[in-house]
N, C-alpha and C positions, 0 to 999 in steps of 0.2 A: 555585508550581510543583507543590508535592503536590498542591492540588486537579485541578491540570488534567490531571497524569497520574492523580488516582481519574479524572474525565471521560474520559481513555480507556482507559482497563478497560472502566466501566461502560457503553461506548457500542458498544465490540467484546463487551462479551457479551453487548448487545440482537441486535446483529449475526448474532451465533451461533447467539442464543436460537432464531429463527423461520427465518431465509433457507435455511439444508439442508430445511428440512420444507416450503417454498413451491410443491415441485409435489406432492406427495403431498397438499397440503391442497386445492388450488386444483381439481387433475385427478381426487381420488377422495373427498373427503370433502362438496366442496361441488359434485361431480358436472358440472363446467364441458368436462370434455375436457382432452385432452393438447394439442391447440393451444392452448388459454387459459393454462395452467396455461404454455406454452414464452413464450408473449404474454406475461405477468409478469415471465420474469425478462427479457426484452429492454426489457422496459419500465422496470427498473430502469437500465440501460447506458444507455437515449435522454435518460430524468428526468437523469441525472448529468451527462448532455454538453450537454442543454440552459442546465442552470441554473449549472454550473461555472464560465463564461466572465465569468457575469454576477458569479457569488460573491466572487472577485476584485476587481470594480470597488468590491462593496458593501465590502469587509472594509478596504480604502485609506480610502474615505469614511466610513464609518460605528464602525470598529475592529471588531476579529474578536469584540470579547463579544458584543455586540447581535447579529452576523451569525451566531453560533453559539446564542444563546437563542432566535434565530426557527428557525432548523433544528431547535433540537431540538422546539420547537412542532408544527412540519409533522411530523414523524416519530413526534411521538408521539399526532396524529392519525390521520394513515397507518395506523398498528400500530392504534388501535383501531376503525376503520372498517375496516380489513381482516381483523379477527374476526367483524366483524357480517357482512359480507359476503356476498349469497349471487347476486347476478346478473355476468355476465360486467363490463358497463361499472363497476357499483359495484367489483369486484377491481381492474379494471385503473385505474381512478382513486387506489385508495387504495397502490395499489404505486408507482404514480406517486409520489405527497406522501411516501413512506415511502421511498423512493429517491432521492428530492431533498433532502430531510433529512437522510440520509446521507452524500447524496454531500457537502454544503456543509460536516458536522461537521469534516472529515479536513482542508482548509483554514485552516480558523476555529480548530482548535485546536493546528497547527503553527505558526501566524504567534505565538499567542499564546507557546507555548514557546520561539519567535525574541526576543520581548520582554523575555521572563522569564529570559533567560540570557545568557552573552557566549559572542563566538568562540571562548574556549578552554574552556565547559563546557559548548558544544552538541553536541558528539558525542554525553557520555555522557547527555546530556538526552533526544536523540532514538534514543539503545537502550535506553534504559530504556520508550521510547514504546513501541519498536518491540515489545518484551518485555511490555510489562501487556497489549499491543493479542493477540498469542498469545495468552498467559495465557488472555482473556479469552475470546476466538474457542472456545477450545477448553473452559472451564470449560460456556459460556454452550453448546455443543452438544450435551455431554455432560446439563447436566439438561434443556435441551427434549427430546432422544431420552425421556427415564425420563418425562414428563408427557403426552405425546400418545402417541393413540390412534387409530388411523385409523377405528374402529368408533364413535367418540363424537366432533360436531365441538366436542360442549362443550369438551373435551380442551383443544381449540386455538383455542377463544377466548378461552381463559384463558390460554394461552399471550401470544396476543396482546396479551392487557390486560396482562399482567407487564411485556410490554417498554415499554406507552406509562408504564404508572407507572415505573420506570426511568427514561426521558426524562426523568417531571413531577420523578422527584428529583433527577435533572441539572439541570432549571432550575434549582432550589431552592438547589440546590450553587453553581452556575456563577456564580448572580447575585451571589455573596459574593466572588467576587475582584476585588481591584484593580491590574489592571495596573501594575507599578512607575515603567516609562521608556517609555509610548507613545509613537512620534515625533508631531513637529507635524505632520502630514497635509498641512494648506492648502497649504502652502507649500514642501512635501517634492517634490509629484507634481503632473504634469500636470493640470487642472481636466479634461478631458475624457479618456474611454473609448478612443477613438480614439487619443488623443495617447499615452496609456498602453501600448496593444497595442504604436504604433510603436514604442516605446522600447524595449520589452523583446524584438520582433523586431530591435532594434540591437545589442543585444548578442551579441556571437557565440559568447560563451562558453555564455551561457545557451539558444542557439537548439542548438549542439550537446551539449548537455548533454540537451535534448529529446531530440533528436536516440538519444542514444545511451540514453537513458532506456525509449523506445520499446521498443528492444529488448530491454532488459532483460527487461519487463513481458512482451512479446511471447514470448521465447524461453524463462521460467520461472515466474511467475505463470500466463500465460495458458493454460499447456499442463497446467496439474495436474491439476485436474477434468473435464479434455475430452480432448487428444490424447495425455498420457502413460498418462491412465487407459485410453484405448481401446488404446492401444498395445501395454501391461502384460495387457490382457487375450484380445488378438485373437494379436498376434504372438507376444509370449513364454509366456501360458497361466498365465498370473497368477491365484490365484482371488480371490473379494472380500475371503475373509479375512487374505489376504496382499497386499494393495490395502491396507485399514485398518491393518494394521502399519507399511506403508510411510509415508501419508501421517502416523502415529505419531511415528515414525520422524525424519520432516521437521519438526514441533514438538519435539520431543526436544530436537534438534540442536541446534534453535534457543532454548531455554530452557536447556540443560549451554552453550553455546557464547558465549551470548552475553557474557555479560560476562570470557570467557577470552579471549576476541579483545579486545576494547576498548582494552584497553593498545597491545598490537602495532597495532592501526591507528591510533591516536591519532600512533606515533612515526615513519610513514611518510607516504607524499603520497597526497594521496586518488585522484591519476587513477593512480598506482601502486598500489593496495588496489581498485579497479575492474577494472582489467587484470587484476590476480591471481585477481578474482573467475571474469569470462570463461575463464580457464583452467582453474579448478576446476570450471566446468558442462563444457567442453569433454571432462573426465576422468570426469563423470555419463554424459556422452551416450556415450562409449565403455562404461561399463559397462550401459548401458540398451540398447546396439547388444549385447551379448555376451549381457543376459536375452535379448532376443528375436530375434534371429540366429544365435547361435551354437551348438551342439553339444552342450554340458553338460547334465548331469542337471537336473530339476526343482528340486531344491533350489539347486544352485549359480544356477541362474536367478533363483531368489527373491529372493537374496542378493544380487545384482546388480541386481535392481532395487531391493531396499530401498534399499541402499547410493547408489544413483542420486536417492530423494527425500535423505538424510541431507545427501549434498554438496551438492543445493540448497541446503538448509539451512543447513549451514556459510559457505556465500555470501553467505545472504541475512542471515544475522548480522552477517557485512562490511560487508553496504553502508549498514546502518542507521544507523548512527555515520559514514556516509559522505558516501551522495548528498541526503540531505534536510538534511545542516546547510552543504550547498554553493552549495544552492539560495538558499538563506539569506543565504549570503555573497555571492552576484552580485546581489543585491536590493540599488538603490537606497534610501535612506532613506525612510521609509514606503510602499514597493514591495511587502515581502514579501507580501502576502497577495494582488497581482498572481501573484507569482511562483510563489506556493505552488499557488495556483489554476490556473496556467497547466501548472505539471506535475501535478497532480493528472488536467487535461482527458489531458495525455499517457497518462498509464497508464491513465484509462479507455477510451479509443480503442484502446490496446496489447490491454487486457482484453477489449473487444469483440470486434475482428479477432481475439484470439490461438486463441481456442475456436473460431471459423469456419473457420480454417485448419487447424489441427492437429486437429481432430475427425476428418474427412473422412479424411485425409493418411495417419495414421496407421492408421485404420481400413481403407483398402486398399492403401494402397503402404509398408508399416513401413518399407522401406530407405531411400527417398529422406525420408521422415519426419525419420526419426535424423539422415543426414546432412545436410537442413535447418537442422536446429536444433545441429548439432555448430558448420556454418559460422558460423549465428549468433553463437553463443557465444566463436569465436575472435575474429569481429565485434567483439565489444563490448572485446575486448581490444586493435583496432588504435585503435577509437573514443575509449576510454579514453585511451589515449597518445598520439593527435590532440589530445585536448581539454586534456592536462595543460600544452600549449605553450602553451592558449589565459589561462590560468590565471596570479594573480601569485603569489609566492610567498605569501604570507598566505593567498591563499584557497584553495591546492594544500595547505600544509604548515602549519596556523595553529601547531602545537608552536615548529615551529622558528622564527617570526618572532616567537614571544613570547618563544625564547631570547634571539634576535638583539637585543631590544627590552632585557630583563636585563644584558646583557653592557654595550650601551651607555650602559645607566643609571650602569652603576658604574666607567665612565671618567672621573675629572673633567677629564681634560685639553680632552676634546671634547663637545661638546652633543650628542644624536642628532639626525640629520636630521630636517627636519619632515616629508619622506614617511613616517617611522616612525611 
């Protein structure tokens, strides 16, 4: 387990290293245009919804190690073909394999931490993920900012070469674990792709968990760098350097917060810690309506929208200990890395659509913007409490069925049931 959370550190601050600096290098350094340079990063969103669906099938058949040392392979060719790079087709090829790489790690290394843990230590498994993957994002941003130089593209071919050595140490790393308790595959899952999809469109818990997952991604992921930033800057008069504070502000949050929540969500039910979350954006989007609608002085404005990424933040600390070890738990036995994959395809379709929309939206209509995403967010609070009826109690509340599981151990008058 410690290896696989260094693996993702080290894979969110390949992440960081390069992708802020991908139009700046693409549109002025290797002099392609601002359409090439936009072509890239959409080429990362198509690479990840291409290859996801399939990522899934491989990670059932093959187990997530294999299917995460070949990613990291593609990715850390990607990264060094995309330093050499100097024609439009050679970019947009090597963004391609560098984006398919990435997008299959995020899969391959949750199914693995599904393996390497049980239902009552996955929360704090996957906040601790959730936690090194910041860390890392933000460590890995901060020094490619101090090593590029838009005047040298040497700058950033070295850039580029760092993150594929990265990768080559992630194989090196990666190939030394042995998974403890991988289920027996053959006989766990469907032989066929098809058979597979069906199944997990059968579940309805899992299809509304999609469902409400969508929105998530769609209503706070997808809107940071696209419709709140334009928002922040058009509506309320935000300047960049109070932009940077903000988005600050939202890692902050989320590195002080995260492991002070973890207890309190562990002792409540997860479609109840969801719900909660949706009310906490619904309390951003009222203070992101008051930076840029309301009346107040410049500063009080600022304040309200910092305050506005910070509550993300505090959310998004919630749900990390939340919706990916739930995912987990509606997975059939040797399913998870269908299932991981299957959400995974969700929030990059959320992240596609979410900047498409909210760019625009917010850029000329800030009101109906706000109150878009206000609805949203109460949204995912009816969703949440839809889905918690769908839910057994184990897979809603795992705390309290391992008490119920204690209690009954220590009756001898009565055996526990064998549902238990």
């Amino acid at each position: 387990m410690r290896r696989i959370h260094v693996g993702n550190a080290l894979s969110a601050f390949g992440l960081g290293f390069t992708v802020p600096y991908l139009y700046v290098y693409v549109a002025q350094v290797r002099d392609l245009g601002a359409t090439t340079a936009g072509l890239v990063l959409a080429v990362f969103a198509v690479a990840a919804l291409v290859v996801l669906p399939l990522a899934g099938r491989a990670i059932v058949r093959r187990g997530p190690l294999l299917v995460l040392l070949a990613a990291l392979v593609a990715a850390a060719l990607g990264a060094l073909s995309l330093g050499l790079a100097g024609s439009a087709a050679t970019v947009l090829l090597s963004a391609a394999l560098l984006g398919a790489g990435q997008a299959v790690m995020q899969p391959a290394l949750a199914t693995m931490i599904v393996d390497c843990s049980t239902t009552q230590t996955r929360s704090r498994a996957f906040a601790l993920q959730f936690f090194l993957q910041n860390l890392g994002l933000g460590i890995g941003g901060l020094i490619g900012g101090h090593l590029v130089d838009a005047s040298r593209a040497a700058s950033f071919t070295l850039l580029f070469a760092i993150e594929a050595a990265i990768f080559v140490l992630l194989v090196v790393l990666m190939a030394t674990i042995r998974i403890p308790h991988a289920p027996q595959i053959e006989t766990a899952v469907p032989q066929s792709g098809g058979a597979s999809w069906k199944q997990l469109l059968g579940n309805r818990a899992m299809v509304q968990l999609c469902v409400l997952g969508f929105v998530l991604f769609f209503a706070c992921y997808g809107q940071f760098e696209s419709g709140l930033s334009a928002y922040g800057v058009e509506a309320a008069g935000i300047s960049t350097s109070a932009l940077g504070t903000a988005l600050a502000a939202n890692t902050a949050m989320i590195v002080v917060a995260q492991f002070a929540v973890l207890k309190f969500v562990e002792r409540r039910k997860r479609s109840q810690v969801i719900a909660g979350v949706g009310l906490i954006w619904a309390v951003a989007w009222v203070a992101a309506a008051y930076a840029g609608l309301g009346h107040g002085s410049r500063t009080m404005a600022t304040a309200a929208f910092v305050s506005t990424y910070a509550l993300f933040g505090l959310g998004e600390a919630m749900l990390s200990p939340t919706v990916a070890p739930l995912v987990a738990d509606l997975a059939p036995a040797g399913m998870a890395g269908q299932y991981n994959s299957a959400f995974a395809l969700v929030k990059q379709l959320a992240l596609a659509v979410g900047p498409a929309v909210g760019g625009p939206l917010a850029a000329s209509l800030p009101a109906p913007y706000v109150v878009t995403f206000l609805l949203c967010s109460l949204g995912i609070t009816f969703l949440a409490l839809r889905l918690g009826r769908e839910l057994t109690p184990g897979q809603n509340q795992p705390s309290s069925a391992r008490s119920r599981v204690v209690a009954q151990r220590g009756t001898s008058a009565e055996p526990a049931p064998a549902r238990v």
